[in-house]
N, C-alpha and C positions, 0 to 999 in steps of 0.2 A: 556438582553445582546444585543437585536439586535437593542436596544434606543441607547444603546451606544456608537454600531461599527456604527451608520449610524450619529452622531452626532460627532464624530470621526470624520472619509474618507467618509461622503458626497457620493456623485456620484459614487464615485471607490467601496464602501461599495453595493450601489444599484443595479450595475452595476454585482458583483459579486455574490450577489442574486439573481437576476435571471438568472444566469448559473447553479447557483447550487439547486441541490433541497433540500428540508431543511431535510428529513428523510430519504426516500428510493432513492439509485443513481438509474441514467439514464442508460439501460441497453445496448446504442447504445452511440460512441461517441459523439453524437450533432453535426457531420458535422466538429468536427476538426481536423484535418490534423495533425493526430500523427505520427510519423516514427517510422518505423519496426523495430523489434526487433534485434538488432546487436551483435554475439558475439564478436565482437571486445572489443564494448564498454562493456559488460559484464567480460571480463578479466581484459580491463582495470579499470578498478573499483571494481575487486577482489570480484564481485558479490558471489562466486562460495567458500566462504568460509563461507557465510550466508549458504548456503546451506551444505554444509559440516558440518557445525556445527546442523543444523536440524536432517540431517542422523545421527551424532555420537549421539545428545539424544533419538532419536527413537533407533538406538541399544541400550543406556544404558536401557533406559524402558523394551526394550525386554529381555535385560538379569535379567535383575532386577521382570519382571516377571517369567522367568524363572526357577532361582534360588528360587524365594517364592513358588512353585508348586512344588518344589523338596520333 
């Protein structure tokens, strides 16, 4: 795979390789200049229904436990 992304995008391919590690991630950013976490931008992008929906299947499991141990 990685013959054919480098015979592909060349340089941008190479370049992208060594930022990334190929198995386990970097447990620090490497120095990039990420921005903070904003809930602005978290509403606006309706982040907050992923989650919503997380919570509603952990309770369906719970009940769905529950109701099996009855």
């Amino acid at each position: 795979e990685a013959q054919e992304l480098r015979s592909r995008y060349g340089q941008t391919y190479e370049d992208y390789a060594a930022r990334v590690p190929l198995f386990f991630p970097k447990l620090s950013n490497g120095g990039a200049t990420a921005e903070k976490f904003s809930w602005q931008q978290y509403k606006a992008n309706r982040e907050y229904q992923a989650a919503l929906g997380v919570l509603a299947g952990i309770a369906a499991l719970v009940v769905m436990m529950w109701m099996k141990s009855r």
